[in-house]
C-alpha positions in Angstrom: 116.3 75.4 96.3 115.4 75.5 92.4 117.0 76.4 89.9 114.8 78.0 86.9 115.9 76.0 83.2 116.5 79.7 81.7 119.0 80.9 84.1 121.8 80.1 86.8 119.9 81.8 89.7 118.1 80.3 92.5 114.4 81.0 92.9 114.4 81.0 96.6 116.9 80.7 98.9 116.2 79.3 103.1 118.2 80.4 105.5 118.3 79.4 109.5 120.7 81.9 111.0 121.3 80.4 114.5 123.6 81.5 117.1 124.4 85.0 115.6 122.4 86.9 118.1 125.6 88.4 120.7 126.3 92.1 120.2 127.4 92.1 116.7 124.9 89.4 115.7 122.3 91.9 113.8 125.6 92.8 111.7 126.6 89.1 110.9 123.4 88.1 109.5 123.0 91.2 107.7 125.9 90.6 106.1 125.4 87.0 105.7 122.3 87.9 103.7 124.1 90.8 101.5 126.5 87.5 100.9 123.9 85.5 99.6 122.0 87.8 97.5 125.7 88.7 95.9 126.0 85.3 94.9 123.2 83.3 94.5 121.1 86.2 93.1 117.9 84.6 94.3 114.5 86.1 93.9 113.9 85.5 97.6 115.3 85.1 100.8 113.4 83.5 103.7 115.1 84.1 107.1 115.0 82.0 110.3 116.7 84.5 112.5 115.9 86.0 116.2 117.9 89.2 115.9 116.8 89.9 112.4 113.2 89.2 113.8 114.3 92.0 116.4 115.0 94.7 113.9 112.0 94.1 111.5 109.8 93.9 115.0 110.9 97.7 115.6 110.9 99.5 112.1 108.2 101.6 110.9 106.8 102.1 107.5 108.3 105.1 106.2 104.6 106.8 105.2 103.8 106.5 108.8 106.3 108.6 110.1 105.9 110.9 107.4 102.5 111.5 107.7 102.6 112.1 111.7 105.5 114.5 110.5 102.6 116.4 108.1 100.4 116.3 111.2 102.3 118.0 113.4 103.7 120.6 111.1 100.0 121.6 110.4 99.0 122.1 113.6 101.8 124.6 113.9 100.6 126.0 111.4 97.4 126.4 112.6 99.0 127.8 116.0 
Protein backbone atom coordinates (compact mmCIF):
# COMPACT_ATOMS: atom_id res chain seq x y z
CA UNK A 1 0.00 0.00 0.00
CA UNK A 2 0.89 3.87 -0.73
CA UNK A 3 0.13 6.50 0.79
CA UNK A 4 -0.20 9.71 -1.64
CA UNK A 5 2.17 12.91 0.10
CA UNK A 6 -1.17 15.20 -0.15
CA UNK A 7 -3.44 13.11 1.86
CA UNK A 8 -3.86 10.31 4.68
CA UNK A 9 -5.65 7.84 2.29
CA UNK A 10 -4.26 4.77 0.74
CA UNK A 11 -4.18 4.55 -3.01
CA UNK A 12 -4.91 0.89 -3.21
CA UNK A 13 -5.72 -1.44 -0.77
CA UNK A 14 -5.04 -5.85 -1.36
CA UNK A 15 -7.10 -7.91 0.25
CA UNK A 16 -6.99 -12.04 0.37
CA UNK A 17 -10.19 -12.97 2.02
CA UNK A 18 -9.60 -16.69 2.81
CA UNK A 19 -11.81 -18.99 4.63
CA UNK A 20 -15.03 -16.84 4.60
CA UNK A 21 -16.84 -18.85 2.15
CA UNK A 22 -19.54 -21.07 4.75
CA UNK A 23 -23.05 -19.83 4.53
CA UNK A 24 -22.71 -16.38 5.83
CA UNK A 25 -19.34 -16.03 4.07
CA UNK A 26 -20.63 -13.65 1.02
CA UNK A 27 -21.86 -11.37 4.14
CA UNK A 28 -18.51 -11.39 6.02
CA UNK A 29 -16.47 -10.19 3.22
CA UNK A 30 -18.96 -7.79 2.17
CA UNK A 31 -18.78 -6.38 5.23
CA UNK A 32 -15.17 -6.75 5.62
CA UNK A 33 -14.76 -4.61 2.47
CA UNK A 34 -17.57 -1.85 3.58
CA UNK A 35 -14.90 -1.91 6.78
CA UNK A 36 -12.13 -1.05 4.81
CA UNK A 37 -13.41 1.47 2.50
CA UNK A 38 -14.86 3.26 5.93
CA UNK A 39 -11.46 3.46 7.07
CA UNK A 40 -8.81 3.41 4.88
CA UNK A 41 -10.79 5.41 2.26
CA UNK A 42 -8.69 3.85 -0.55
CA UNK A 43 -9.22 4.59 -4.19
CA UNK A 44 -9.25 0.88 -4.82
CA UNK A 45 -9.88 -2.40 -3.48
CA UNK A 46 -8.41 -5.55 -5.08
CA UNK A 47 -10.11 -8.70 -3.75
CA UNK A 48 -8.78 -12.34 -3.50
CA UNK A 49 -11.99 -13.97 -2.50
CA UNK A 50 -13.97 -17.28 -3.87
CA UNK A 51 -17.45 -16.24 -2.68
CA UNK A 52 -17.16 -12.75 -3.79
CA UNK A 53 -15.90 -14.26 -7.19
CA UNK A 54 -19.28 -16.21 -6.90
CA UNK A 55 -21.55 -13.14 -6.76
CA UNK A 56 -19.72 -11.03 -9.37
CA UNK A 57 -19.70 -14.44 -11.60
CA UNK A 58 -23.76 -14.25 -11.48
CA UNK A 59 -24.67 -10.46 -11.75
CA UNK A 60 -25.78 -8.86 -14.79
CA UNK A 61 -25.28 -5.40 -16.11
CA UNK A 62 -28.21 -3.51 -15.40
CA UNK A 63 -28.70 -2.24 -19.28
CA UNK A 64 -28.91 -5.82 -20.18
CA UNK A 65 -31.76 -6.61 -18.29
CA UNK A 66 -33.37 -3.50 -19.16
CA UNK A 67 -33.13 -3.65 -22.64
CA UNK A 68 -34.56 -7.46 -22.81
CA UNK A 69 -37.28 -5.78 -20.51
CA UNK A 70 -37.84 -3.02 -23.71
CA UNK A 71 -37.87 -6.08 -25.98
CA UNK A 72 -40.45 -7.95 -24.63
CA UNK A 73 -42.73 -5.10 -23.73
CA UNK A 74 -42.62 -4.22 -27.59
CA UNK A 75 -43.50 -7.24 -28.78
CA UNK A 76 -46.62 -7.01 -26.76
CA UNK A 77 -47.20 -4.29 -28.12
CA UNK A 78 -47.02 -5.38 -31.40
CA UNK A 79 -49.41 -8.41 -30.32
Amino acid sequence: CSITPTSNHYDVVYVDIGGLSGSEGLLEALSLLQSITNSLEPRCIVIKSVCIRRLASSLVPFSQVWKEKRMILKSQQQQ
